[in-house]
N, C-alpha and C positions, 0 to 999 in steps of 0.2 A: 386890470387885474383879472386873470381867470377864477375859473370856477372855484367856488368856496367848497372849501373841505369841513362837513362839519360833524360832530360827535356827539348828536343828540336821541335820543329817548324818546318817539312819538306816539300821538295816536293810542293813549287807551293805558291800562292798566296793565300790569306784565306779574304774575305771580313766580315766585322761587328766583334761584342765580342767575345774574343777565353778565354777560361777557361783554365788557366792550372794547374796541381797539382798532387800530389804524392801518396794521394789515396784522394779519394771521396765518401763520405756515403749519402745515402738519407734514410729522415727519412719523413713518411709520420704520421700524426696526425689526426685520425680518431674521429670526433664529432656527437656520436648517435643523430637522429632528438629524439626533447621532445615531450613526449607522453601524449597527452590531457585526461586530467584526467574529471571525471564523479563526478562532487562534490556532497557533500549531507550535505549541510549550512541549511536546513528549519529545524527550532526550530520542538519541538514537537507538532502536534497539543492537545488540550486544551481535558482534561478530561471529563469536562463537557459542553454541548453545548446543546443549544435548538433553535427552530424556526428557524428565517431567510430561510422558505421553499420558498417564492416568489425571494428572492434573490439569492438562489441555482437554481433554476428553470432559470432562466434566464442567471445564470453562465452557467448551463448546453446546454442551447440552444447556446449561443457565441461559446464554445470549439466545440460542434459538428461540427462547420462548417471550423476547423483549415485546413484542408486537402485542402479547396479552396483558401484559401487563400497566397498572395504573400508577406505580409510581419503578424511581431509577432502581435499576440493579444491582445491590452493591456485595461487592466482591471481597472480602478480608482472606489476604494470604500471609498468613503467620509461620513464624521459624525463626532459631537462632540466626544474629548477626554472621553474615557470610552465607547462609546457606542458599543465596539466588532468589530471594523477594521478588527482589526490583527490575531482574533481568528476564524473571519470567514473566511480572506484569506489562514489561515493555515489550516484550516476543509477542505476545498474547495481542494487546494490545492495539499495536501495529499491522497485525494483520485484519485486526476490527476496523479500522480507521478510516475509509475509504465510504465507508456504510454510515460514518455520523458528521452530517456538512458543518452539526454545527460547530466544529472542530475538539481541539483539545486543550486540558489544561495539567498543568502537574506542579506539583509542591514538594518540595523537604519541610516534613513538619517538625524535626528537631537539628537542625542542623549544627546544633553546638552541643551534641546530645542528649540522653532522653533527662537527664536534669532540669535542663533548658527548652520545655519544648515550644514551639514557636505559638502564638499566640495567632488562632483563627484569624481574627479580625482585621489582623496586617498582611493574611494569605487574601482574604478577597478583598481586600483592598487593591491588590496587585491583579485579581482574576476579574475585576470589574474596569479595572483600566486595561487587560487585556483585551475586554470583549467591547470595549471602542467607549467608554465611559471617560473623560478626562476629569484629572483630578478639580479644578473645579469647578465641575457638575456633580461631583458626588456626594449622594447624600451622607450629612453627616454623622448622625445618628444609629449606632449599631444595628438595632430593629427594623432602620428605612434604608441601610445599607445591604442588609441581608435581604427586605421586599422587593430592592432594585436588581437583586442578585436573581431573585428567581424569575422577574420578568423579563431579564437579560436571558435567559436559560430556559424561556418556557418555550420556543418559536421553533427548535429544530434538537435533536439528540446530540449530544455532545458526552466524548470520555473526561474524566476526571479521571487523575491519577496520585492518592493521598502518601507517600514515600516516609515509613518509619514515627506513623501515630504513635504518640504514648497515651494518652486518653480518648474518648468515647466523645469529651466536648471540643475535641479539632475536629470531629467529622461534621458536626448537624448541619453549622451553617455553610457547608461550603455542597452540599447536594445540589445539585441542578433541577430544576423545576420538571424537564420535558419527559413525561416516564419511559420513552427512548435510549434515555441517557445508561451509562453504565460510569460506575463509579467506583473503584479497584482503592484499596486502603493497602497498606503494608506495613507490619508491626510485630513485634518481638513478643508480644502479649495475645494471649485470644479474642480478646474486647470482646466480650464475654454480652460486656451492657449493651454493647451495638446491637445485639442477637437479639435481645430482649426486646430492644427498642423497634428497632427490625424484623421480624421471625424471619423472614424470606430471605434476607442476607446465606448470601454462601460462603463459607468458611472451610476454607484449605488450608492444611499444613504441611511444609516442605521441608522433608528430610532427609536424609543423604542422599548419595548415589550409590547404585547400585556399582559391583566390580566393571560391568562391560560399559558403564556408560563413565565413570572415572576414569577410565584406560583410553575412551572415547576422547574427554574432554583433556586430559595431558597429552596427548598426539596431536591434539591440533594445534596446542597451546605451543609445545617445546619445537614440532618439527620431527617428521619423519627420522631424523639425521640425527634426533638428539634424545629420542628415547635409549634409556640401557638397556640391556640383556634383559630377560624373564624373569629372573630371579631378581635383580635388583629392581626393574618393574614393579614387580609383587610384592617386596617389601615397601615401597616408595608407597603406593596405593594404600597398601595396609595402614602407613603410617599416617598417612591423609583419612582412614577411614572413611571416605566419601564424602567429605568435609569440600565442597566445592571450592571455596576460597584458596582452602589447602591446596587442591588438585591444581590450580591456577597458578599458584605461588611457585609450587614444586616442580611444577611444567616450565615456567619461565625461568628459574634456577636452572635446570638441566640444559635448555637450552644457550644461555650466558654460558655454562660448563662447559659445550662443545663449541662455541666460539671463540673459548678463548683456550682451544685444544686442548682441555682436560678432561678427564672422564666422568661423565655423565651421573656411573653409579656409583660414585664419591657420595654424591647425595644420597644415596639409599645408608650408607655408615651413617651420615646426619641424624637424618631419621629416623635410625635403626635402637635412638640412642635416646631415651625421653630427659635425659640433661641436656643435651642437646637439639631435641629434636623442634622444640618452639622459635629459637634463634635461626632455626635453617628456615622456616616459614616467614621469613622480610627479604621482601624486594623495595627497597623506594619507600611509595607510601603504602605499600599494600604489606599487611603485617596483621597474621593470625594476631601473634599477643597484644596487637592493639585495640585490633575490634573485641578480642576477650577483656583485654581491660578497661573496654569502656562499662562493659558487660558489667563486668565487680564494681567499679565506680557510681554503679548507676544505681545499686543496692540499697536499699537503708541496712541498718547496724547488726539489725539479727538476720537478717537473710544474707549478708554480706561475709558473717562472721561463720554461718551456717558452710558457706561456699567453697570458705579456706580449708575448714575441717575435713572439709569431705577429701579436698585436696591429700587429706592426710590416712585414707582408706589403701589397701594395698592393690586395690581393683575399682574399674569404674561403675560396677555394675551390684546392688546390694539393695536390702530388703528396708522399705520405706520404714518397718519401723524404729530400725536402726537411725534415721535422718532425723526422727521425732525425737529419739531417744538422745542425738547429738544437740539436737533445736531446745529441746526441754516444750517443746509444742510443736503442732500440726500446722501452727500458721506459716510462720519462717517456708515450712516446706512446698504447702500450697504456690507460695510466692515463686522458690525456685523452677516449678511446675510453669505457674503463668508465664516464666520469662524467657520458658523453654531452653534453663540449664539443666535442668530433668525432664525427663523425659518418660513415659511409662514403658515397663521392661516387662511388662507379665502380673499375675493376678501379686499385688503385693508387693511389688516392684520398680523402681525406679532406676535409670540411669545417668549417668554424664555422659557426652559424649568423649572419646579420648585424648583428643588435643584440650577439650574443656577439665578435664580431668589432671589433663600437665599442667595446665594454666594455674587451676585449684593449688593444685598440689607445689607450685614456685612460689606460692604466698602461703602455705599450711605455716601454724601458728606453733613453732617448739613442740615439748611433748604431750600438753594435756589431752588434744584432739587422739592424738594415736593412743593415749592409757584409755580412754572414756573408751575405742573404737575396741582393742584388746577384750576391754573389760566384757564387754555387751557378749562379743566371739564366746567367751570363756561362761558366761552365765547361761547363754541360751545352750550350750554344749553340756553345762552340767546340768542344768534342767532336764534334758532328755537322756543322759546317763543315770540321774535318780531315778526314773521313771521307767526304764528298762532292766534295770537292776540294782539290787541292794545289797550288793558287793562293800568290800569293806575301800576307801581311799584316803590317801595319805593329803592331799591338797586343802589349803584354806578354802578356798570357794568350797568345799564340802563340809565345812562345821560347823555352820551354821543356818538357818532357816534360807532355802534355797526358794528361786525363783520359780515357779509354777512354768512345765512345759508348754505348749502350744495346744496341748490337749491331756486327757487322762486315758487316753487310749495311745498305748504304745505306737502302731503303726500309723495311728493320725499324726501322729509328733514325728515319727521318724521319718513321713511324708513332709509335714513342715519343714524340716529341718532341711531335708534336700536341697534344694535350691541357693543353700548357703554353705553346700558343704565347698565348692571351690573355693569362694572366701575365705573359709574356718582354718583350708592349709593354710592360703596366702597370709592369714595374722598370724598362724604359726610363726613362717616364715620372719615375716613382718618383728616378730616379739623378738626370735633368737636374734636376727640382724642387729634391732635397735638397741640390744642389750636389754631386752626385756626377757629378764632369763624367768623369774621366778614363773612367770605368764605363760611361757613358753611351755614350758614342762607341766604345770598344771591342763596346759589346753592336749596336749598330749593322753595326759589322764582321765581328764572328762569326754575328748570326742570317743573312747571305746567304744561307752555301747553303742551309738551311734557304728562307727565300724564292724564293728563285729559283726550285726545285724544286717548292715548292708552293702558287707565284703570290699569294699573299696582297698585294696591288698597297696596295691603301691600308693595311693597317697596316705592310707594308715601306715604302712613304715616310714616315709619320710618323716610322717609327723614324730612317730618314736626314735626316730634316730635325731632330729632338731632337741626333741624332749630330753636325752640322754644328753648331750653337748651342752646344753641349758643349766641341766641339773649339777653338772661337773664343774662350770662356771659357778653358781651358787655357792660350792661349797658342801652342799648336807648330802650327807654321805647318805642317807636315807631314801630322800629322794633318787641320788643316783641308782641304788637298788631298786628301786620301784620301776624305774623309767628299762635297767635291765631286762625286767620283769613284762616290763609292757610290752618291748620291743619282742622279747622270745616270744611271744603269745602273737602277736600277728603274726610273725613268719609262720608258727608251727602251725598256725591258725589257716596260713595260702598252703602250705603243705607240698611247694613245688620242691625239685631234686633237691635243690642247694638248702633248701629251707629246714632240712630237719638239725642239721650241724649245726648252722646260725645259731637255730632256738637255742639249742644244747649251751650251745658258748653261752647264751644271754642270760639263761635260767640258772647256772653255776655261777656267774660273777653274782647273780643277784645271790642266791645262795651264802655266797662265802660274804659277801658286805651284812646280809641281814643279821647273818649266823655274829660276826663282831659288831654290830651293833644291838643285838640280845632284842629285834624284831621278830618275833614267834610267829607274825600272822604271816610276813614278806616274805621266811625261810619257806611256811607250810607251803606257800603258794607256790614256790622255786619249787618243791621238791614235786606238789602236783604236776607239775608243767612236766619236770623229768618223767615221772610216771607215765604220763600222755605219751610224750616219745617213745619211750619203750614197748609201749601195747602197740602204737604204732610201728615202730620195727620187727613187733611179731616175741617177743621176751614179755611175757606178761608176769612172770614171778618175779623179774628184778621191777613192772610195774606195779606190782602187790606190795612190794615191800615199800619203794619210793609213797604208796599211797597211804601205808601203816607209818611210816616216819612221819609222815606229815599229818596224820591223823595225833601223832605224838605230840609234837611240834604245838599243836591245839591248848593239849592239856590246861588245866587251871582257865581259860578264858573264853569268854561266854561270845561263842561264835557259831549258830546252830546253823545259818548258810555252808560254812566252810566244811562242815561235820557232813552235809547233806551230800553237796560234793564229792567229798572221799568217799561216802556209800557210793555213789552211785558208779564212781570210778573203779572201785572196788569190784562192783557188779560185772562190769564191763572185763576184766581183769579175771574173772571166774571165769566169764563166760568163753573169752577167747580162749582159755586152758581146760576146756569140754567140763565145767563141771556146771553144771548146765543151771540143775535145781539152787545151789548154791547163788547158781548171779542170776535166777530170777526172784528168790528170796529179796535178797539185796538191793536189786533196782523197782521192785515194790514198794520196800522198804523206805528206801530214794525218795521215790513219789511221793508217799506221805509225809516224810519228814518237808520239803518241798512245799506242800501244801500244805502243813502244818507250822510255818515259818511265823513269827510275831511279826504283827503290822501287815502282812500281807502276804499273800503264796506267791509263789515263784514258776507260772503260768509253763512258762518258756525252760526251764528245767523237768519240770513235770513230763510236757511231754516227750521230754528226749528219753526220761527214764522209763517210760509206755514203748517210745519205740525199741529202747534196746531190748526192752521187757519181751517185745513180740519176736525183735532178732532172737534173741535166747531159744524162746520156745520154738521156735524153726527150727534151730539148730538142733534141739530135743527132740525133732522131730513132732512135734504137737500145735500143729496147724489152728486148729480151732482153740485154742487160749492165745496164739497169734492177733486173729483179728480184730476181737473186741478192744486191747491194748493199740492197734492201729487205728480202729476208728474214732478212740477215747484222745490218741493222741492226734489225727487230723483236724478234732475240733479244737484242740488247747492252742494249734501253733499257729493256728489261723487269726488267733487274736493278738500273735508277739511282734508282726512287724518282722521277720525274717524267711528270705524269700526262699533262701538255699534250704535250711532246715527240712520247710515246710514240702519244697519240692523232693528231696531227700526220702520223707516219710510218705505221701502220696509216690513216689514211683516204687517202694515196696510192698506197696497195699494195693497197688495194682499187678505187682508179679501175685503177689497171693491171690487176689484175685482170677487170676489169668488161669494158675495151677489148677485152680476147682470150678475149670470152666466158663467161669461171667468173663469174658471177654468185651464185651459192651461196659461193663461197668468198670472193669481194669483200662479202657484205652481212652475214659471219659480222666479215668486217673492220670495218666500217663500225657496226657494234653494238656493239661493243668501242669504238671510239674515240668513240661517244657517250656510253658508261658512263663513261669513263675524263673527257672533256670537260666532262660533268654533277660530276662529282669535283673538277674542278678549276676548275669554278664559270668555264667559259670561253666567250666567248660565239658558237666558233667549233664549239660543240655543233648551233648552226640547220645548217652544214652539212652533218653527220652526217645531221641529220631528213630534209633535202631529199633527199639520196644514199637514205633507206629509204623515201620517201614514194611 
């Protein structure tokens, strides 16, 4: 037998575990560390690109200063869907990319969109098997998947590229640890919290293009060969607005157009045409009205409903409190603001952009948006017609307690008002179009004072001649006398050659309707207006009498405006048939009756009747009772909100001036009433120049 093999225990005591066994193998199990990989996830940047040089410029100054800093760089480029996000972060980008070894990453973080948006934790899930982690080695755990995230990201700089964030929590976990790194977000929203969260975050907004850089980017798009003429050019671009996407769409269309041998600027009719003009915007998959309808889709209920109404404005461009006033709140509006379907348009102001505006406007909701939009035009209009005058009107919106102007000072309101006077035509427009006659005619009546004050001659007629059309549709014989009435009163109001006829005509039809319908105050006013003409054609006794009929016409009704008026026309009337004393009695008289008015004096009357107070006495030869009536009357018109009047009285208070020598203080006049002239776009500004030349 050979040697015993044996299994024993010897020699002594043994404390703790004893092993025993008959052979023993050790096997050790060597686990290589995973080797962090250098991804390279950024799409291709884009073929063609133009502009955005202010926004590169500013990228560029941010990255310079990566070296100082202690944590990553992060970049939020906000702007409506289409406007070149994602083409400028890849431009941008790509030309950083060479500078960060520890390569790249990028995400779509709503891909089904912004309803849907994707859930961080399934983004680095895919960024942590990107940078050489296999799925499973990964840790499980949100909190120890995100700690492996920035250990993975802490060894070298690396781009991140976050493609269409809807909230603030897809960005935290997916930062990169290394403060090298730079990290680009792209989002329809300001993310506003990121800022907060962040301060250092740089936040760019990307909005249209400019004409030369749209003209740019359709040339390269469509082909030398497939641009149209200038003119169809310049409409096509217009109708793109600088809507990148558009320009893209429209370029690629035009180009299909000459390939398949048809004219190019066919597409410019498309466009030219806002019923058309969103259906010409699809190629394939690339379609303005889809990216705007993800836009509406993506809404909740009140900012959604907000979007359609607006859809139903006659213009893309209009005064935010009008959008409150549609919203019934500021929130709704706020919201359209973040989502950048508005946009700011100036102190108080908001826009759409135009193709967002067609978009609105193919979902506007029947008629309530467009009465609610009317209605607003027609109050804030008579708001500032009370406030300028307390003239007698015929319209509902005036019988009852009216809406407070924008101020209590005439020319602060008339100031307000500005800004809306383009709109005010277009709901004109807007009103007669839709059959909204009664609104029409009304808005007619209320923008006067408004016009009157600040001479706008041709869109003040358009509006009185839509007013007249309105009123006839109506039916009330009343109103169409009124709107007669309004209409003479602009033109004789612009006073160019054709214009004294017109009135003529307008002021007799009203006449003869008021006269059959037993209207005393409509008839008195027709017949003033004739009066006016006549003084103005140089017959001032057939305008003495036209001003005594209508002073008749008064009789029995308690109308001491109207009374004041006839004086002072009356005055005027004297004065141009040399009886000198007689029409400065009168327009004294004027004055006070004016400033003696119930409820309030009549500022802007007053001083007209100061100034003719002072023409009279020049023509009497009696200079010194001139002035003090001109300087009583430059401080009264100074407060009325009307530029022509004002300049009117200032450049004869500097001829008087000039006559008795102050030269310096007549050309301090005469400078003033050229500024004031050029304001009011009047063409009696040459004689300002000649007075300083």
């Amino acid at each position: 037998m050979g040697d015993e093999i044996r299994n024993a225990i010897e020699g002594g005591t043994y404390h703790g575990p004893v092993l025993q066994g008959r052979e023993i193998q050790y096997h050790h199990h060597h686990h290589a560390a995973a080797t962090i990989r250098a991804p390279r996830q950024l799409a291709p940047e884009p073929d063609v690109f133009v502009d955005r040089h202010p926004v590169f410029a500013e990228l560029e100054r941010a990255a310079a200063g990566r070296a100082a800093r202690s944590t990553p760089l992060i970049v939020a480029l906000t702007g409506l869907g289409g406007m070149g996000k994602t083409a400028t972060a890849l431009r941008w980008l790509h030309r950083l990319r060479r500078h960060f070894p520890g390569g790249q990453l990028q995400a779509d973080m709503s891909p089904h969109g912004h309803l849907q948006p994707l859930d961080p934790h399934s983004v680095l899930q895919g960024f942590v098997q990107e940078l050489g982690t296999r799925a499973d080695e990964r840790p499980a755990g949100q909190a120890a998947l995100e700690a492996h995230y920035r250990s993975l990201t802490a060894h070298a700089p690396l781009l991140v590229l976050l493609d269409d964030v809807v909230n603030v929590g897809q960005v935290r976990p997916l930062l990169p640890a290394h403060p090298g790194s730079v990290v680009v977000v792209t989002s329809r929203m300001p993310l506003t919290a990121l800022k907060g969260r962040y301060p250092s975050m740089l936040g760019l907004t990307l909005g249209s293009l400019d004409r030369e850089a749209s003209a740019e980017l359709f040339r390269a798009v469509a082909g030398e060969d497939a641009v149209p003429g200038a003119a169809a050019l310049e409409s096509v671009l217009a109708a793109c607005g600088g809507y990148p996407l558009a320009v893209r769409i429209a370029a690629a269309r035009a180009g299909e157009l000459y390939g398949l041998g048809e004219d190019p600027a066919e597409l410019a009719r498309e466009l030219g045409d806002h019923r058309t003009r969103l259906e010409a915007l699809e190629v394939d998959d690339l379609s303005v009205p889809q990216v705007l309808g993800a836009v509406h889709l993506s809404l909740a209920d009140g900012p959604a409903a907000l979007y359609r109404a607006l859809g139903a404005h006659p213009t893309p461009e209009f005064s935010r409190d009008l959008v409150k006033w549609l919203a019934g709140n500021d929130t709704d509006t706020r919201t359209l603001v973040r989502e950048r379907v508005l946009e700011p348009a100036g102190e108080g102001r908001v826009r759409m952009h135009r193709l967002v505006h067609d978009h609105a406007r193919s979902l506007a909701d029947g008629r309530a948006p467009v009465d609610r939009i009317l209605e607003w035009y027609l109050r804030r209009a008579a708001a500032v017609e009370r406030l300028v005058s307390d003239r007698w009107r015929y319209g509902p919106v005036f019988t009852g307690p009216g809406e407070d102007a924008a101020s209590t000072d005439a020319t602060e309101a008339l100031d307000a008002f500005e800004p809306d006077r383009a709109n005010a035509v277009a709901a004109a427009r807007l009103a007669h179009d839709l059959g909204r006659y009664a609104m029409a005619w009304q808005l007619a009546e209320a923008l006067r004072g408004f016009f009157f004050r600040r001479k706008y001659h041709p869109d003040w007629i358009e509006v009185c001649e839509l007013g007249l059309k309105a009123a006839g549709a109506c039916g009330d014989d009343l109103a169409v006398a009124r709107m007669h009435y309004e209409l003479a009163f602009a033109h004789a109001d612009r006073g160019d050659a054709a214009d004294a006829g017109t009135a003529g005509r307008h002021y007799r039809e009203a006449l003869r309707l008021a006269s059959a319908a037993g209207h005393a105050r409509t008839e008195s006013s027709a017949l003033e207006g004739l009066g006016l003409l006549a003084l103005r054609e140089g017959a001032p006794e057939d305008a003495a009498e036209h001003f005594r009929r209508a002073a008749r016409a008064l009789d029995g009704l308690d109308h001491p405006r109207g009374r004041a008026l006839l004086t002072f026309h009356l005055g005027r009337a004297h004065a141009a048939a040399h009886r000198h004393q007689e029409a400065a009695d009168l327009l004294l008289r004027a004055r006070r009756m004016f400033a003696e008015l119930p409820g309030r004096p009549d500022r802007f009357n007053e001083a007209k009747s100061l100034w003719h107070h002072a023409r009279a006495r020049l023509r009497a030869d009696r200079p010194d009772e001139a002035l003090p009536s001109l300087d009583e009357a430059v401080t009264l018109i100074a407060t009325c909100g009307a530029p022509k009047e004002q300049a009117d009285i200032l450049l004869d208070r500097g001829d008087l001036l000039a006559t008795q020598g102050n030269r310096p203080e007549a050309q301090t006049d005469w400078r003033e009433a050229l500024t004031l002239y050029e304001q009011a776009s009047s063409a009696s500004a040459e004689r300002a120049r000649q007075r300083l030349s």
